[in-house]
N, C-alpha and C positions, 0 to 999 in steps of 0.2 A: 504494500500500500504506500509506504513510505517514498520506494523508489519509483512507483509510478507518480507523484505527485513531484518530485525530482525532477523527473523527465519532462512534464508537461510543463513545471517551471521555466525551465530551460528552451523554452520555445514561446516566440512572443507571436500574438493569434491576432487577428484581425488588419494583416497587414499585407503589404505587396511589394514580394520581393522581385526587382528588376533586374532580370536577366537571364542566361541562358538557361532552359531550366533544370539540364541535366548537371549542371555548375552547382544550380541553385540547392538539389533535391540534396547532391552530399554533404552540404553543410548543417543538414538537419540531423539530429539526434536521430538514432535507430528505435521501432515500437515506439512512436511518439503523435502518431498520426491514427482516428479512428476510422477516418473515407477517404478515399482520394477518387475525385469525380474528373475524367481526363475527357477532353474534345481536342485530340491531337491534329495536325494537319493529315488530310485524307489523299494527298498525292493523287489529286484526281486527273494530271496528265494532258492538261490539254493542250493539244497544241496548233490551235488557232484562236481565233477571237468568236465568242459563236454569239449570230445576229436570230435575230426574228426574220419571220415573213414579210417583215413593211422594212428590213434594214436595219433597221435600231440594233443597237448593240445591248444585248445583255450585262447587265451588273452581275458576274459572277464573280469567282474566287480564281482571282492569277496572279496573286501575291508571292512572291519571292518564298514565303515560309513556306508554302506550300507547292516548293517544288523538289523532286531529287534526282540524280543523276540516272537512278534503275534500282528496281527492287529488292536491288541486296544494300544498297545505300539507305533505303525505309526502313529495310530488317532493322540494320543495325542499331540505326537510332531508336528504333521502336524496344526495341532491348534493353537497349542503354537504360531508357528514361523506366521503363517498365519494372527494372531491376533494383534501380533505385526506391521505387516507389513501394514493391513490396520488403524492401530494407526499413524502410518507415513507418510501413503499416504495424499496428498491435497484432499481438497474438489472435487476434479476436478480430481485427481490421479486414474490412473489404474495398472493393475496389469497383468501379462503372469505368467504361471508354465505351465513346459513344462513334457509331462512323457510319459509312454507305458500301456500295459492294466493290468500290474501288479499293478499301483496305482492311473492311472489318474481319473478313475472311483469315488474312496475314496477321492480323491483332489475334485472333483465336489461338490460333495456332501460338502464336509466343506467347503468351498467356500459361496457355499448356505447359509446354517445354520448361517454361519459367520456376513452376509448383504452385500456382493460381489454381483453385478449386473454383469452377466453371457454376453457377447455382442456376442462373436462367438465363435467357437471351428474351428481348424486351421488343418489340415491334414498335415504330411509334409511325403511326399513321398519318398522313398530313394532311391535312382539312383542305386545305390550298396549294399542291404542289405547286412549283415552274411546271408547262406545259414541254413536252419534247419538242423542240420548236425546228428540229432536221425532219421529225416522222421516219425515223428508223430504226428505233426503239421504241417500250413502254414507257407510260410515262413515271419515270421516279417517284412512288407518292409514299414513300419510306425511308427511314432512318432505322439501323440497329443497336441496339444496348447491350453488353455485356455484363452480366454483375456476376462478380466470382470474389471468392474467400482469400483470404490469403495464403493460404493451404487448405488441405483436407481436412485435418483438425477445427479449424477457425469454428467458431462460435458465432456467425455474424449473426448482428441484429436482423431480425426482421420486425416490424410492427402488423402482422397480420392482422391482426384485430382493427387497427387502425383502417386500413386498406379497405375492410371489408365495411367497417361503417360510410368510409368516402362512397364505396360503391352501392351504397342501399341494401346494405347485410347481404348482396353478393360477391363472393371469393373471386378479389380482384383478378384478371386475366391476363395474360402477359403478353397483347393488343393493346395498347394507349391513341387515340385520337387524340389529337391536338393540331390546331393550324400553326404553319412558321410564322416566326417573328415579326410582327408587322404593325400599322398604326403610331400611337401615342411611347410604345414598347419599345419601339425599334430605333436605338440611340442614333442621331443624325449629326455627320460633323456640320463646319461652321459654312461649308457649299452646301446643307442638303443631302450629301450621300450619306451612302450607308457609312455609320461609324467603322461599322466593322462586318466582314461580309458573312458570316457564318456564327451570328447572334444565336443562341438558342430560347427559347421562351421560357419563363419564370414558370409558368405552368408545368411545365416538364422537369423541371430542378426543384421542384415543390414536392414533387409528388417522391422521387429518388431519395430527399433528405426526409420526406417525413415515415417512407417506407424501411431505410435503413440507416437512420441515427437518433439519436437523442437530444433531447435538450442540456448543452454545455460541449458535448461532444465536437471533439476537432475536425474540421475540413479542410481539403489540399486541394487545388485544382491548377496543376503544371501547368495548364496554356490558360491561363485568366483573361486573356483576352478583355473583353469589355465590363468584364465581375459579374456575370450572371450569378454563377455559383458565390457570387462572396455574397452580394443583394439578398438573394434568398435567404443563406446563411443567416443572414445577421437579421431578418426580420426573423426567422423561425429560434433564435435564442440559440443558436450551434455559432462553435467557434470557426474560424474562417483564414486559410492562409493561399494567397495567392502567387501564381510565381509567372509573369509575362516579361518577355524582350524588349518589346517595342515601348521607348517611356510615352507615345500618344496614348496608345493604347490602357496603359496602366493610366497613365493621367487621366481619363475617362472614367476609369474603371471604381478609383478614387474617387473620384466628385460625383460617380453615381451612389453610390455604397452608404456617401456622406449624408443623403436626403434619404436613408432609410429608419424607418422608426423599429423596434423590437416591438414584436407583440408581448403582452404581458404577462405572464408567468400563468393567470388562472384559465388564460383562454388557449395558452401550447399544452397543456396536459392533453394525452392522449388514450385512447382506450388502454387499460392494463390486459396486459397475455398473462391468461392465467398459467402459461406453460410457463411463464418466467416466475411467476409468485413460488412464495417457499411450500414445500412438498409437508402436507400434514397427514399423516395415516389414521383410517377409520380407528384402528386402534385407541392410538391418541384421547381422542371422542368418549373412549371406552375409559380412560386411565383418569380423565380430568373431573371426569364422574356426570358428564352431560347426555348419557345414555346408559343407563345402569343394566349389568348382565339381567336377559332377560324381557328384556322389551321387544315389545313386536315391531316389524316396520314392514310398509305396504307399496305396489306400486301407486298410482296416483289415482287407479278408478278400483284400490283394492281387491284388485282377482287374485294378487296374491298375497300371500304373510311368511313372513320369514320372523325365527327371531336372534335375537343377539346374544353372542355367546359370550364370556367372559374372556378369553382370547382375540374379542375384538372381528371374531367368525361370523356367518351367518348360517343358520341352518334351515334348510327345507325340508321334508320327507324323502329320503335319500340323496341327499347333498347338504354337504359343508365346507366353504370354503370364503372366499374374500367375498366382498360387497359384488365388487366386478363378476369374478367365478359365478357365482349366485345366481345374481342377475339375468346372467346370461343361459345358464341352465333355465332357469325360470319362464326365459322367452321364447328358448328353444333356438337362441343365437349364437354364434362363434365369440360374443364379445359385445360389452355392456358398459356403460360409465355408471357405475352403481353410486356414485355420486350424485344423479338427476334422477335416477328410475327409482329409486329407495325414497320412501316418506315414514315419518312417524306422527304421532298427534298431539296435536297440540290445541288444547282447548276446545275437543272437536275436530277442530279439522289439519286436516294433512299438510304438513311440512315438508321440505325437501329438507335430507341432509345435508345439503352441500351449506345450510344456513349456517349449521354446528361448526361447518369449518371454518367458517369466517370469525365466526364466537371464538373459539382455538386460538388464532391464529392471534387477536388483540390478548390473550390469555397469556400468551406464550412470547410475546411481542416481537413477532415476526410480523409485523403490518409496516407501510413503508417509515413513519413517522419513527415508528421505534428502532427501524433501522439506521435513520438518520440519527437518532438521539446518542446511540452506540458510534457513530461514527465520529460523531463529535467530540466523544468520551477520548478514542482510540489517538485522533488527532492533539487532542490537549496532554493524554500522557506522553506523547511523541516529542 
C-alpha cells in the first residue's frame, strides 16, 4: 500500500508532457499508470491528394506524423511505444488503441507478441461517415477498439453494472454508434480548420473511462493530441497524463482541458459490482445468529421449504448441501444463486436473503465507509 502510494507520488497527473512520446513514456515510473487510452497514427498511406466529385479537396489526414517509410518502420514504432506502455501499466492496468483496417490489424498482433491479454475488440459505428468519394470501395462507417489487460493475470476493471444501466439494464454490446467529431465539438484553429484532423468524440472516451476506470484512477494517453482523453478525464474525476509532440497541438489541448468543470463527487458514483463487494458466506448469516439453526426458508411463491442447518447447510428431503446446491436441486437446475431464490419471513411475508447479507456485511464492517475508515487508520500509522 505504502509503495503504491510512493509511486503514484512520484508522478504528477493532470499535465502535458511535450514530446516524443516514446522519450516521454520512459521517464515515467514503472506500474504507475491505471489506463493508457492510445489513438496512435494509423499510417493510412496515401499517396495522393483525394478530391470529391465537384473537385474540392478533402480535409483528411497527411500530416507528417502520420507517415512511415513501410510496414516494418510502423512495426517498430508501434513496439517501441506499446512496450513502454505496458512497462507503466499496474499489475491490474489495461490498455485501449483505437484505429481502422489500415493498422488495427498490425496493433493486434503486437499486442499479442507483446503479453497484452486481448479482453474484447469494440466496433464503433459512425453515425456520419466520409462518403467513398473514388466509388471503389465500401464506404468506411467504422472504427476498431482494442481493450486488453496487461497480461493474462490482470484484474482489469470493468464497470459492468454501470454499462448495463447506461444501456436500459441491457448487457452492453461490443457495437457502439456514435457520429464523428463535429459541430460546437470539433476544436477549430484560428482559419476555421480542423484543429486537429483525427479529433475523436467525448462520447466515445466517456463511455471507455466510465466502463474501465474509477474515480481518482490515472490516465495516459501517448498521442494527446487535442486532450480528448485529458477533457473527459478531468470532468469524470480520473487523473489524466498526456504526452503530444506538436506544442500547437498541446497548447490546444491545455486551454481546452482549462474550461473543464469536474462533476461532483455524489453525481460520479457509479453502480456497485457486487462481484467486487467482499465475499460473505450463508454461513456467516448462521454464526452472527441472524438465522438460527432450524429455520425454514422458501422460494418466493413457497413451492418449496428447505431448512437451515446448523452448519450453515440447507436441507431438502434427500439433499443437503449449500444455498446454491439446494436451490438448484430444488428447480431441477444445473445451478442456482440461492442468494435470490431462498426467502424466509418476516412478519408474514417473505424476504430475500440476500437482505441478511447486506445486515452482515455493516456487522462485520466490510461496507465501503468502513473500509475507508481502516484505510485511514493504516495511513496515519504509516
Amino acid at each position: 500500500m505504502r509503495s503504491k502510494r510512493r509511486v503514484e507520488a512520484a508522478i504528477k497527473t493532470n499535465q502535458v508532457l511535450v514530446g516524443d512520446c516514446i522519450e516521454q513514456l520512459k521517464k515515467l515510473p514503472s506500474e504507475s499508470v491505471d489506463l493508457v487510452f492510445a489513438d496512435p497514427p494509423y499510417n493510412l498511406q496515401l499517396a495522393s491528394e483525394l478530391l470529391r466529385p465537384n473537385n474540392t479537396r478533402v480535409d483528411g489526414v497527411d500530416d507528417e506524423w502520420d507517415k512511415f517509410s513501410s510496414f516494418a518502420a510502423y512495426d517498430q514504432f508501434c513496439r517501441a511505444w506499446l512496450t513502454e506502455c505496458r512497462r507503466i501499466l499496474k499489475p491490474d492496468g489495461a490498455l485501449w488503441v483505437i484505429g481502422s483496417y489500415h493498422n488495427v490489424f498490425r496493433l493486434g498482433a503486437a499486442l499479442q507478441d507483446l503479453g497484452f491479454w486481448i479482453q474484447n475488440d469494440i466496433i464503433w459505428r459512425k453515425v456520419n461517415p466520409m462518403p467513398n468519394f473514388r466509388g471503389k470501395r465500401f464506404t468506411n462507417a467504422h472504427e476498431t477498439l482494442i481493450w486488453a489487460g496487461r497480461d493474462q493475470k490482470s484484474r482489469v476493471t470493468f464497470n459492468y453494472e454501470s454499462l448495463k444501466a447506461i444501456n436500459d439494464d441491457i448487457q452492453m454490446r461490443s457495437d457502439w454508434l456514435y457520429p464523428i467529431c463535429a459541430g460546437p465539438e470539433r476544436l477549430k484553429d484560428d482559419g476555421g480548420r480542423k484543429a486537429h484532423p483525427t479529433q475523436k468524440p467525448e462520447a466515445l472516451l466517456g463511455r471507455v473511462l466510465l466502463a474501465t476506470t474509477n474515480v481518482g484512477d490515472i490516465v495516459l494517453d501517448p498521442f494527446f493530441g487535442t486532450g480528448t482523453t485529458g477533457a473527459v478525464a478531468q470532468r469524470l474525476g480520473r487523473r489524466w497524463i498526456g504526452i503530444e509532440r506538436d506544442p500547437d497541438y498541446a497548447r490546444a489541448a491545455r486551454d481546452r482541458i482549462a474550461a473543464v468543470e469536474t462533476l461532483k463527487p455524489n453525481v460520479l458514483e457509479t453502480v456497485r459490482s457486487k462481484r467486487a463487494e467482499p465475499r460473505v458466506p450463508f454461513g456467516t448469516i448462521i454464526e452472527l445468529g441472524m438465522l438460527p439453526p432450524g429455520s425454514p426458508l422458501y422460494d418466493e411463491r413457497r413451492r418449496v421449504r428447505a431448512e437451515v442447518k446448523a452448519d450453515g447447510s440447507l436441507a431438502l428431503p434427500g439433499m443437503q448441501g449449500s444455498i446454491h446446491r439446494v436451490g438448484a436441486f430444488a428447480q431441477g437446475k444445473s445451478a442456482c444463486n440461492g442468494w435470490t431464490f431462498w426467502h424466509f419471513e418476516r412478519e408474514g411475508k417473505l424476504t430475500s436473503i440476500d437482505t441478511l447479507r447486506e445486515t452482515a456485511k455493516q456487522r462485520l464492517g466490510l461496507t465501503p465507509a468502513a473500509a475507508r475508515g481502516r484505510e485511514i487508520l493504516v495511513e496515519a500509522a504509516e
